[in-house]
Each structure stands twice: as structure tokens, then as C-alpha cells.
VEXDREN-2710 file (C-alpha; in Angstrom, 1 decimal):
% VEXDREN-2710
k/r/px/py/pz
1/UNK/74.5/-17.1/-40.7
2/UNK/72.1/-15.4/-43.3
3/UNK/70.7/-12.0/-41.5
4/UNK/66.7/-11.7/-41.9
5/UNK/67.0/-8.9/-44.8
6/UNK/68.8/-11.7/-47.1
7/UNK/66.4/-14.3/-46.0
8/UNK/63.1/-11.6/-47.2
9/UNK/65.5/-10.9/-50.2
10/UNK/65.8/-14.9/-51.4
11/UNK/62.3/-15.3/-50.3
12/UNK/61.1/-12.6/-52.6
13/UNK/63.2/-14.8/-55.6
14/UNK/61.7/-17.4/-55.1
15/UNK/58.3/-15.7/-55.4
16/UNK/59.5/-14.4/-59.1
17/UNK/60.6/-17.9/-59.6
18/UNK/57.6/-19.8/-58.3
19/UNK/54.2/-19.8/-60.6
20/UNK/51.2/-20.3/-58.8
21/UNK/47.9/-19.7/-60.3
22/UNK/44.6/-19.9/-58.2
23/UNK/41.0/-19.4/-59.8
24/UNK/37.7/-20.1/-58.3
25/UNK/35.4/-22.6/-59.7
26/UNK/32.2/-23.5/-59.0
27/UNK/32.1/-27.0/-56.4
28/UNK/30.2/-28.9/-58.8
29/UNK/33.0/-29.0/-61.5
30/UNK/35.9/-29.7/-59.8
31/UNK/37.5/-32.3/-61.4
32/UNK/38.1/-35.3/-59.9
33/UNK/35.5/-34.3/-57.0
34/UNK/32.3/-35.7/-56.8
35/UNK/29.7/-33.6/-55.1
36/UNK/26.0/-34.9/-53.8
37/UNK/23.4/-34.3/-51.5
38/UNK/25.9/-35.8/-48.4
39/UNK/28.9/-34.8/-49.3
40/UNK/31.7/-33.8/-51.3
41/UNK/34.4/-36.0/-51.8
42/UNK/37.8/-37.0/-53.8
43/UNK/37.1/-39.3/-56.4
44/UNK/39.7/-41.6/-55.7
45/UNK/38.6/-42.1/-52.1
46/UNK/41.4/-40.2/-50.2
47/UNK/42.9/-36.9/-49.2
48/UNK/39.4/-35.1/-47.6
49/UNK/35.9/-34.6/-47.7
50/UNK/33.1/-31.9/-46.8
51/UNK/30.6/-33.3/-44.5
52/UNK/27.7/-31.5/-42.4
53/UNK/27.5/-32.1/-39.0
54/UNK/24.4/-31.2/-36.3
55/UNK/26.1/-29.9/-33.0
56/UNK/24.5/-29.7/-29.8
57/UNK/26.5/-28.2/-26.3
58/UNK/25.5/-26.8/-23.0
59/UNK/28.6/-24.7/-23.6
60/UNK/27.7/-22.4/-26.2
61/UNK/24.8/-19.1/-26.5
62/UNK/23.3/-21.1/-29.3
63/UNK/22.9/-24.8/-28.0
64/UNK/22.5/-26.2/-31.3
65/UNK/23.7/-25.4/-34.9
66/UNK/24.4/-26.9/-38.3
67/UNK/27.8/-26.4/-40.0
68/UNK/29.7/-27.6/-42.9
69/UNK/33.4/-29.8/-41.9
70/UNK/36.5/-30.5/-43.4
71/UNK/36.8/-34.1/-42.6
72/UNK/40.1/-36.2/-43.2
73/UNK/40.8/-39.0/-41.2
74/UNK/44.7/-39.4/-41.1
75/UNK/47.2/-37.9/-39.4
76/UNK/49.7/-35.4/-40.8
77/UNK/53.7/-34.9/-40.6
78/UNK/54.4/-31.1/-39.4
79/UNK/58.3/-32.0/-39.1
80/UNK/61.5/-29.6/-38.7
81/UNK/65.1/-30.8/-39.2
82/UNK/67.3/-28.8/-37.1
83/UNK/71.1/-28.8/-36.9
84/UNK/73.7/-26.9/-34.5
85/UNK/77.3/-26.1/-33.9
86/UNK/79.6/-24.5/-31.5
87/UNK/75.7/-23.7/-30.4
88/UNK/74.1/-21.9/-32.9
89/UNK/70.9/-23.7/-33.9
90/UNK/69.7/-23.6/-37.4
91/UNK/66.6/-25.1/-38.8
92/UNK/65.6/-26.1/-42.4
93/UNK/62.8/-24.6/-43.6
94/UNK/60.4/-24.4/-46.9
95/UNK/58.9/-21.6/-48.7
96/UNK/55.5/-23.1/-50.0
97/UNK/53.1/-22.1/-51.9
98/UNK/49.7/-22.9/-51.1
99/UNK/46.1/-22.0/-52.6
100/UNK/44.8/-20.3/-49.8
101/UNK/48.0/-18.1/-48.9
102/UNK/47.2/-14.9/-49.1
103/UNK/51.3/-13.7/-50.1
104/UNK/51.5/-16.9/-51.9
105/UNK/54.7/-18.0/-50.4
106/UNK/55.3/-18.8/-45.9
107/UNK/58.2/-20.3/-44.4
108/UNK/56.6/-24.0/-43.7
109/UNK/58.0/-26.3/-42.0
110/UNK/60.9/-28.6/-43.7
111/UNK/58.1/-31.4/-44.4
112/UNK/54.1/-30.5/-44.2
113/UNK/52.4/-33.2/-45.6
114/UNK/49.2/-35.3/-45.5
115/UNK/49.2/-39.2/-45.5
116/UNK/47.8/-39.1/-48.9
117/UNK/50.1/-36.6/-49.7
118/UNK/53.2/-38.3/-48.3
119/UNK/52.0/-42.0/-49.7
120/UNK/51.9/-39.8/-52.9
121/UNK/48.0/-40.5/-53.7
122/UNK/48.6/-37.9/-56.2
123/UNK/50.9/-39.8/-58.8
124/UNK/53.3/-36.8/-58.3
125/UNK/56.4/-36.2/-56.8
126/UNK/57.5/-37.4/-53.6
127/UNK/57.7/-35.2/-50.4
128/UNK/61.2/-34.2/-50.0
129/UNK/62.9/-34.7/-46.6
130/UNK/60.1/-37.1/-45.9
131/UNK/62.8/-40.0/-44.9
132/UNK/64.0/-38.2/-41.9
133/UNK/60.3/-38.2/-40.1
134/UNK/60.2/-41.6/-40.3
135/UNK/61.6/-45.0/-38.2
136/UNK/62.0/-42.4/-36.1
137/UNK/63.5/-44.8/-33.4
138/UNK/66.9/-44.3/-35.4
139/UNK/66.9/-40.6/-35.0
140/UNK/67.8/-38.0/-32.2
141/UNK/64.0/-36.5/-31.4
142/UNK/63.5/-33.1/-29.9
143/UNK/59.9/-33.0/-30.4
144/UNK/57.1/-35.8/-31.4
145/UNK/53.9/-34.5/-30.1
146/UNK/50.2/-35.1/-31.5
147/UNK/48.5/-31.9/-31.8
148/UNK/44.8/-30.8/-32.7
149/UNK/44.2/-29.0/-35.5
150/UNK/41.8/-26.1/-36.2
151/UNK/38.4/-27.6/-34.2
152/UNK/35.8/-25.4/-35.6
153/UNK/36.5/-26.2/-39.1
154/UNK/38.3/-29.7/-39.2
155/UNK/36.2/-32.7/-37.7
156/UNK/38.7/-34.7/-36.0
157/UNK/42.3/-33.3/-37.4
158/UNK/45.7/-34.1/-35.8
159/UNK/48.9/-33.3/-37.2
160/UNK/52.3/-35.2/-35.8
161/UNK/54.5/-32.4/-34.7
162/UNK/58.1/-33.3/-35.3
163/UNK/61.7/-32.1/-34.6
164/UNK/65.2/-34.0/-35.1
165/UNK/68.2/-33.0/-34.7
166/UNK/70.7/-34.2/-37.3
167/UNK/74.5/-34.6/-36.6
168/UNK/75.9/-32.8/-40.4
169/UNK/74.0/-29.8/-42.2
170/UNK/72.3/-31.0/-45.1
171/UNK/72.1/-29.8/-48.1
172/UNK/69.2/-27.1/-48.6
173/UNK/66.7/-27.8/-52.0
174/UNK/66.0/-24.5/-54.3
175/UNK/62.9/-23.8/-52.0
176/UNK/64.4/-24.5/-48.6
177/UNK/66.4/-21.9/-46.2
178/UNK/68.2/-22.9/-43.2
179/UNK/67.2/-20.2/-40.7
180/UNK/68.9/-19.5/-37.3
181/UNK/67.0/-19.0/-34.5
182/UNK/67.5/-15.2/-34.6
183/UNK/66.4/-15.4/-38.0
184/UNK/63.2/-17.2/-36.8
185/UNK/62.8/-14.7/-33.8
186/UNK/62.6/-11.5/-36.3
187/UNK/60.5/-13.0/-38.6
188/UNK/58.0/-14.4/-36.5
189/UNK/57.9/-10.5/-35.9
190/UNK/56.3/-9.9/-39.6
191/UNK/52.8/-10.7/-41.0
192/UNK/51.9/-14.0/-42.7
193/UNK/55.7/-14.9/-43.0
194/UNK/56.2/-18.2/-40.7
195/UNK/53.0/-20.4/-41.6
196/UNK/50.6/-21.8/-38.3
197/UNK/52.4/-24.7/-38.6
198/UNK/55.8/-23.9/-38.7
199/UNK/55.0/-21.8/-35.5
200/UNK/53.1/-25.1/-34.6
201/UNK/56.1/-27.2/-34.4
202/UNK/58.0/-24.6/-32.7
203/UNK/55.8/-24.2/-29.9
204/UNK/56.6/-27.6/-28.9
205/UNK/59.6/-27.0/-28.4
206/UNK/59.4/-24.1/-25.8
207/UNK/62.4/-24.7/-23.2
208/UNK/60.8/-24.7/-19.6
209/UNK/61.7/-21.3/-17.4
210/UNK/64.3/-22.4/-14.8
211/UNK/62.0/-19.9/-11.9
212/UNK/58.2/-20.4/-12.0
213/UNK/56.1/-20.0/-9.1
214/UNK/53.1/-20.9/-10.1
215/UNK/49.6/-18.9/-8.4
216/UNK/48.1/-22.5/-9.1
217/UNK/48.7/-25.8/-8.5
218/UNK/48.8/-28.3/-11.2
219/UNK/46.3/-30.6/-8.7
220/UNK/44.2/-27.4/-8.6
221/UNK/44.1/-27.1/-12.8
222/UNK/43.5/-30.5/-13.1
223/UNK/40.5/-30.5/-10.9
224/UNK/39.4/-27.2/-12.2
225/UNK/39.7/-28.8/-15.8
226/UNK/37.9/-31.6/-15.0
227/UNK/35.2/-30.0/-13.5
228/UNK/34.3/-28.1/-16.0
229/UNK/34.4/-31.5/-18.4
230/UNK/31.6/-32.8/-16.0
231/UNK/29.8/-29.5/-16.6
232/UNK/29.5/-29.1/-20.3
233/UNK/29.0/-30.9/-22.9
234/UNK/29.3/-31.1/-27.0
235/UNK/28.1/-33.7/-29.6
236/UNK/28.0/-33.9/-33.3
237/UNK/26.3/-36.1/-36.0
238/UNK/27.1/-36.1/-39.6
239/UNK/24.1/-35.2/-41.6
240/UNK/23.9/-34.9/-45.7
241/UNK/24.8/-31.2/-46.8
242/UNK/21.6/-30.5/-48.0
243/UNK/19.9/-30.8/-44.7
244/UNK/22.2/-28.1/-43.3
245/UNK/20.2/-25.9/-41.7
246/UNK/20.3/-22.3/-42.1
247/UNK/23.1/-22.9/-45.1
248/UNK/22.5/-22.6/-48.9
249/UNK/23.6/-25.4/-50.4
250/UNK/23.8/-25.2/-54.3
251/UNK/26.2/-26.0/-57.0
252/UNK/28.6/-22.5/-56.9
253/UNK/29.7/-23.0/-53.1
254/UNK/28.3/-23.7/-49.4
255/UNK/27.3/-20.2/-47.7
256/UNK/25.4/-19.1/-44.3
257/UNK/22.1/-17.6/-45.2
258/UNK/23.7/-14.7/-43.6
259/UNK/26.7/-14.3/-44.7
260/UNK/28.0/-15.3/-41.5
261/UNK/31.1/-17.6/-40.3
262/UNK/32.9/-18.8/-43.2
263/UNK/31.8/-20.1/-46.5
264/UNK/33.0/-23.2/-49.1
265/UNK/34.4/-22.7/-52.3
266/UNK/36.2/-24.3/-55.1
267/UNK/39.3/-23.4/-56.9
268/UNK/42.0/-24.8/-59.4
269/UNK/45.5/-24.8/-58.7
270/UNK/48.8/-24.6/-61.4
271/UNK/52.4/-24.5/-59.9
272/UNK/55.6/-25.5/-61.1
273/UNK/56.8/-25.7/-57.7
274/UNK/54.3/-28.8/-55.9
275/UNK/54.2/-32.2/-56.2
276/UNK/51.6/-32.1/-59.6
277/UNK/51.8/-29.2/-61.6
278/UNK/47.4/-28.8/-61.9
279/UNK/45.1/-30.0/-59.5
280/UNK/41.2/-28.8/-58.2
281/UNK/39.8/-28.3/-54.8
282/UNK/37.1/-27.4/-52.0
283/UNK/38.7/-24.5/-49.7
284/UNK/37.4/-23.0/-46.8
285/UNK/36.9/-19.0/-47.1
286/UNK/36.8/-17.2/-43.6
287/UNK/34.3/-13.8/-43.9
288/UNK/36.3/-11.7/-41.6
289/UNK/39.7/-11.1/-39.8
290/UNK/39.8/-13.2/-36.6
291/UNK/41.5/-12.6/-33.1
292/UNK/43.4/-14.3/-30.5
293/UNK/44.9/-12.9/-27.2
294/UNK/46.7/-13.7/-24.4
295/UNK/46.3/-11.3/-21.3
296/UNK/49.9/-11.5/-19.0
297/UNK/50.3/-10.8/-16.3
298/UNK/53.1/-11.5/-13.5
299/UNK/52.1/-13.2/-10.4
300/UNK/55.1/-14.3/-8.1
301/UNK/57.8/-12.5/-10.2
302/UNK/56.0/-15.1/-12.9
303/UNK/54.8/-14.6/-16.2
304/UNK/51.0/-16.2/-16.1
305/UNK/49.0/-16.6/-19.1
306/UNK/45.2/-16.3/-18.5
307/UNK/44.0/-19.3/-20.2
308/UNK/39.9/-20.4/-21.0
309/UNK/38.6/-23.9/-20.9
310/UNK/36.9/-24.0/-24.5
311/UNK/34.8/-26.6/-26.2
312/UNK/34.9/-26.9/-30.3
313/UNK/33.0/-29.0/-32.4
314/UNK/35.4/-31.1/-34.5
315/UNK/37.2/-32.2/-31.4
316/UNK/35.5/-34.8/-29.3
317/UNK/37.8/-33.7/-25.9
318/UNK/38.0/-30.2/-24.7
319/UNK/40.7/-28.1/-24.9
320/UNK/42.5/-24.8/-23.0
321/UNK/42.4/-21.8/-25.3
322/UNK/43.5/-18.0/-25.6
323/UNK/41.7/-15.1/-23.1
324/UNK/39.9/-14.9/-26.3
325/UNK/39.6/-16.7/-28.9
326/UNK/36.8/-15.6/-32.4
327/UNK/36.9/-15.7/-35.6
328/UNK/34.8/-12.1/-35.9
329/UNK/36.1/-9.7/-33.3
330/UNK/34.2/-7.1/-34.6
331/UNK/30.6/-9.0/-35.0
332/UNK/32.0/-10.1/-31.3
333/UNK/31.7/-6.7/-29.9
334/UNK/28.6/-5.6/-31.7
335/UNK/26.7/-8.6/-30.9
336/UNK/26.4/-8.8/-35.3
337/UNK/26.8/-12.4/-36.7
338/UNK/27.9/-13.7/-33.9
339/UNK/27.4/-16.9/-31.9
340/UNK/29.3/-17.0/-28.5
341/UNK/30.3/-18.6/-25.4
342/UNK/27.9/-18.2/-22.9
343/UNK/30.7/-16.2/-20.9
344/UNK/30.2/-14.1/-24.6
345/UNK/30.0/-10.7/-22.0
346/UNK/33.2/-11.4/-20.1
347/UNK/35.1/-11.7/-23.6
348/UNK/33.4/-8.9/-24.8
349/UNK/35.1/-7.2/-22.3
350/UNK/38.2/-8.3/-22.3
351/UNK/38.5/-7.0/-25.7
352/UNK/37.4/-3.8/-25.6
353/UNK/38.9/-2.9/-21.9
354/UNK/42.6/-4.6/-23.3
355/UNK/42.5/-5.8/-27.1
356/UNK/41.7/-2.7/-29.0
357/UNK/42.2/0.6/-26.5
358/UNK/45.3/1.3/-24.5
359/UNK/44.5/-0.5/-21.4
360/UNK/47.5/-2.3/-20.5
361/UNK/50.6/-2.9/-22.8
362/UNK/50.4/-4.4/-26.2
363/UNK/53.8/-6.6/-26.2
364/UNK/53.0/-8.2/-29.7
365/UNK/50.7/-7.6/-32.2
366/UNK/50.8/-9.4/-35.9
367/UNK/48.5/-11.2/-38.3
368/UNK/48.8/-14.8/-39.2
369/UNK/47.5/-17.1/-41.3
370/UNK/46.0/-20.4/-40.9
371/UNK/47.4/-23.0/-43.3
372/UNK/47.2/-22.5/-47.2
373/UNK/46.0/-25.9/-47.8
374/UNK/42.8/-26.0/-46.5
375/UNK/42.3/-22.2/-46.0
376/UNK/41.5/-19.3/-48.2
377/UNK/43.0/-15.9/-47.1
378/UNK/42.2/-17.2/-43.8
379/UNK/44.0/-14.4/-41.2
380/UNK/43.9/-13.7/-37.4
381/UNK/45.4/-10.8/-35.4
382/UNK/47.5/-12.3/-32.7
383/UNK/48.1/-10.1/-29.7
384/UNK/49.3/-10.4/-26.2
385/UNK/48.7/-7.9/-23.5
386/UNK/50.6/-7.1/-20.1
387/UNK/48.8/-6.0/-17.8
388/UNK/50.2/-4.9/-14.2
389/UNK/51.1/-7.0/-11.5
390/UNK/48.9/-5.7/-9.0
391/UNK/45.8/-5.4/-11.5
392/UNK/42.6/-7.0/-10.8
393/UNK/40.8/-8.6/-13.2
394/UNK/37.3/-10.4/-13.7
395/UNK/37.5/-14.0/-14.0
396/UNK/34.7/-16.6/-14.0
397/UNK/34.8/-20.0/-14.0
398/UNK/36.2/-20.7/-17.4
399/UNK/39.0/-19.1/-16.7
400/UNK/42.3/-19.5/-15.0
401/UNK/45.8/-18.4/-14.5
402/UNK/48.9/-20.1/-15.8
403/UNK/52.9/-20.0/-15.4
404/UNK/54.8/-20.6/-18.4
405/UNK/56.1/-23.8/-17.3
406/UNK/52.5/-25.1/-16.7
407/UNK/51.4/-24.3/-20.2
408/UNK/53.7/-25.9/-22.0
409/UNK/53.2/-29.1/-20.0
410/UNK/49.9/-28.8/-21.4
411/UNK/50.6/-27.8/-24.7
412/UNK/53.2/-31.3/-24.8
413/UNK/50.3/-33.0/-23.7
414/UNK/48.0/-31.9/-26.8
415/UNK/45.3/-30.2/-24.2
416/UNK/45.9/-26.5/-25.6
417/UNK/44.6/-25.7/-29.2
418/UNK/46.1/-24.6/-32.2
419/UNK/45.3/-20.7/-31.9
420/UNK/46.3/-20.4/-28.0
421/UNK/49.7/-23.0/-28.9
422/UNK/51.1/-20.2/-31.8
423/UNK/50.3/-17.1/-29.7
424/UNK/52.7/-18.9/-26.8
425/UNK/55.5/-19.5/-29.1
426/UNK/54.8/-15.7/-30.8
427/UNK/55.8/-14.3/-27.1
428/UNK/58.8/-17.2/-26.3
429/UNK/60.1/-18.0/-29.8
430/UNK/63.4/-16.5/-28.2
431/UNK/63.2/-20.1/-26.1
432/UNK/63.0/-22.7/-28.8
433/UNK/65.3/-25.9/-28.6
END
């Protein structure tokens, strides 16, 4: 069993044997992409597009807005391969490199790959490991779960969230590390080192607590959940990027008039260590550092998670979310660039009173990245407060309290997003199959 110092220590070889070059370059000349008034596209048809969509809600402080969307309409393999003996658990990971990582290399998981990637639409190499995510009917599954992805920025994005277990340890590639779950515990304890995907993958695959007393019932959630899906309401239609209002469409990149949100770019890509050694891109570029966080609390000798009922606009369903959940924490609590919930105040103040003073106890506290792919320099602070047992707290309709066990029934059942599933498995990674 490798301890986490050798594990930073190969990682950082690999980084010194891995090239990866990323420049910017204006959207218009990407090769192979072709960009008009509607949208930007691949030329051969597959892998993703940029589209603008119109979004109207009941849910939000601004009821309707304009926005640009990644859109790719296939479904993703997020898969670990995980093998144990005399019980200690190991699990096959990848360092990747990706154009929007910000360290260039995270520990993804054994296979991350698109359908166009995995059906090798590229003409490169083919995805390694790929053979054991698939007739899966042959193979011993911890985990197959169908999971949203990010649903402010993707229209309609689902990954396939896989774990097998595999009866002999297989052999691991140049850029692939088996990890034990110790390993996986520390570093999950160090910025931008397991990707949002690994974590992803892992958080479906949270054991269940053997005591939980829940405050609520699951009937109670479920109405509580559907009654706020009867309350509000969110729809989008595609429109050509150059009707996008209040962006600035032009051939360098896609931008808010203010600077606000996030912005598209383009870059070009050279590694010796992916599937084609050159290729060219759009990229999403985030403008600031975003937040998630989980207030805890515990109610019958319980851990509870307060969890919000949250409405994005590439997902046609709702979802349950962080406390709080922004892209801008900052513009949040200044009221700057920002365009809320309409319970905006409440989250306002939960991150002042308990996200950035001493109020209550800060049990984690790292930044992550979204994924590298799609992403550029993309990063969120994830943090968890505890808060005392006996501590009131404001709540509104939105929100409600959670055991452990409850949330991950919900997060196996795809209800909880992306942002609220990684900051669950930051605080129970010690739990994982």
C-alpha cells in the first residue's frame, strides 16, 4: 500500500513527463468548429455545441434571463475499477490532463469519457479500461447510477456513474495509480487533487450509517419536495447566440455585458498523453471563485445535513442542493453581479453568520475544481460547518433537514446535484465501498 507522500511524489513525475500546452484562440478560428449566428458547433456533427437559451422561473430574483449552454446530448462513462483483499480496498485511478485544469494534472476516475469520445469520434486512441464499463451484466456492480451534471452551465448533461469490483488486481498503465482508501481519504483533504468526478463516483458509493434517526420522515420530504415542484417553475428555449440578451457576442469569445457569470472562450490543446496529440475547443471560463456549504448539525445523536430545494436551468427536474450553493460568494454578499434565489437574504446569511466568520465549526474547508474538459480554471471552496445541537436556525420553506442515510437515498436516486453530491462524500469519504 503506497502512502499519500509517494502517491504526490509519482504524481508530480508524471507532471514532468506529461506535455500539455493550452493557448487561447479566438472562437471564430477554431479548427474544425464552425461558429454562426445560432450556434457553435463541431464540424463533424458530434462531441458538443454552444447554444443560447431564454429562461423564464417563478424561482429566481430575476424571472427571466438569457445565457449561453454547453449542450451535448449523450451520456458519459464516470467509471472506477476497484479491487480488495484480506479487506483492504484499492481503486484504479488516472492522472489526466485536461485544458481547463488549473494544476494540469487530477486524479480522475479510471475511465471519464464521452460517447464521442469512447466511440472514438476523434480517430485517436481508444479509451483505456473502457471494456470493463461495459455488458456490464457480466460484472460484479457496486455502483451504476445516472447523475446530473453541472445545471447552470450544461443543458441537459448526465454522466453514468460507475463502480466494479474485479476479482485480480490489474495491471496499472503509466498514468494510472491504484489508491487505497486511506490514500483517497487524505487526498481528498488537498486542493484540486481528486477531480469532481472522481469525487462524483465516490459519493455514490457512501455506505448507509447503521443508527440514523431521522428529525423527518421520508413521507414528510417527499411531500415537502413535491410541494415546492407544484410551486415553482422553470423553462427554457434555445434561441440563436446573437439574440442573447445582455451578452456580447463577437468573434473573440461570448461575454456578459458586465462582466458577470462566466464567459466563452476558445483554446488549442497539444499533449502527448490524450487520445490525439492537437486538438481546438470552446471552454467555459468562470469570473470568480464559487462556494458550496453544508451546515450540520446533530439532531437525535444524528448527523443532519440542511439541504435547499433548488431549480437550475439546464435541468428540466428540480433538484436538492447545498445550504448554499453560488458561483460568486463575494458579489453574493454585496448584492454586486449577482442574480439570486428569491430566498437570496436567508443565504446571505447563512454565509456571513457561518461561511466566512467563526460562527460554528469549520470541519472541512478545500477548493475544487469542476471538470477540466469543459471548464477553464473553474474552482469552488467547499466547506462544511457544525453547528451545535441545541442551535436554532432560520429556515424557510426551501429548506429542510436531512440524516445521512436520507441523503444518500436521494443522491442514488439522481435528485441531489453535482455541487451538494461532492461536498457529501468530502465529509464521509472515510465510508466509501
Amino acid at each position: 500500500m503506497k502512502s499519500i507522500k509517494k502517491i504526490y511524489k509519482w504524481l508530480e513525475i508524471r507532471k514532468k513527463k506529461i506535455y500539455f500546452s493550452v493557448k487561447k484562440k479566438n472562437i471564430s478560428e477554431l479548427n474544425k468548429w464552425i461558429t454562426n449566428s445560432r450556434k457553435i458547433y463541431h464540424s463533424s456533427g458530434k462531441f458538443f455545441q454552444i447554444l443560447g437559451i431564454r429562461v423564464k422561473s417563478n424561482f429566481f430574483v430575476n424571472n427571466t434571463w438569457d445565457q449561453p449552454v454547453i449542450y451535448q446530448n449523450e451520456k458519459g462513462i464516470l467509471g472506477i475499477i476497484k479491487y480488495s483483499k484480506k479487506g483492504i480496498s484499492e481503486y484504479l485511478l488516472q492522472a489526466k490532463a485536461e485544458p481547463g485544469n488549473i494544476n494540469k494534472l487530477q486524479l480522475s476516475p479510471t475511465v471519464q469519457a464521452t460517447r464521442s469520445n469512447y466511440n472514438r469520434e476523434h480517430s485517436g486512441k481508444s479509451v483505456k479500461y473502457l471494456s470493463f464499463f461495459k455488458n456490464l451484466k457480466k460484472k460484479k456492480i457496486l455502483v451504476n447510477s445516472l447523475q446530473s451534471e453541472q445545471g447552470g452551465r450544461y443543458l441537459y448533461k448526465f454522466n453514468r456513474n460507475i463502480m466494479v469490483n474485479v476479482n485480480s488486481k490489474i495491471k496499472a498503465g503509466p498514468n494510472y495509480i491504484w489508491m487505497s482508501k486511506q490514500d483517497i481519504q487524505e487526498s481528498i483533504n488537498k486542493n484540486n487533487f481528486l477531480n469532481m468526478d472522481t469525487i462524483s463516483v465516490f459519493s455514490c458509493s457512501i455506505k448507509k450509517n447503521y443508527f440514523d434517526l431521522p428529525k423527518n420522515s421520508f413521507n414528510h420530504i417527499n411531500y415537502w419536495f413535491k410541494k415546492l415542484k407544484k410551486k415553482y417553475f422553470i423553462s427554457r428555449k434555445i434561441i440563436p447566440l446573437n439574440n442573447l440578451k445582455n451578452w456580447n457576442y463577437n468573434k473573440k469569445n461570448i461575454t456578459h455585458e458586465n462582466k458577470k457569470y462566466f464567459s466563452v472562450i476558445g483554446i488549442k490543446i497539444k499533449s502527448n498523453s490524450r487520445e490525439i496529440s492537437e486538438w481546438e475547443q470552446p471552454i467555459i471560463k468562470e469570473n470568480s471563485l464559487g462556494l458550496s456549504g453544508f451546515i450540520v448539525k446533530k439532531i437525535n445523536s444524528t448527523y443532519h445535513y440542511l439541504v435547499r430545494f433548488s431549480l437550475k436551468p439546464g435541468l428540466i427536474n428540480p433538484r436538492l442542493t447545498c445550504t448554499v450553493r453560488t458561483s460568486d460568494a463575494k458579489s453574493c454578499l454585496t448584492n454586486k453581479n449577482y442574480s439570486s434565489l428569491k430566498d437570496n437574504d436567508l443565504m446571505k446569511y447563512y454565509i456571513k453568520k457561518y461561511f466566512y466568520t467563526n460562527k460554528g465549526k469549520i470541519i472541512y474547508n478545500k477548493v475544487h475544481s469542476d471538470e477540466g474538459g469543459r471548464f477553464f480554471h473553474s474552482q469552488s471552496k467547499n466547506i462544511i460547518v457544525k453547528i451545535s445541537d441545541d442551535e436554532k436556525i432560520i429556515l424557510n420553506s426551501n429548506y429542510i433537514w436531512m440524516s445521512h442515510n436520507q441523503v444518500l437515498h436521494f443522491i442514488k436516486k439522481g435528485i441531489f446535484n453535482i455541487e451538494a453530491r461532492l461536498l457529501f462524500a468530502c465529509f464521509n469519504i472515510k465510508n466509501i465501498l
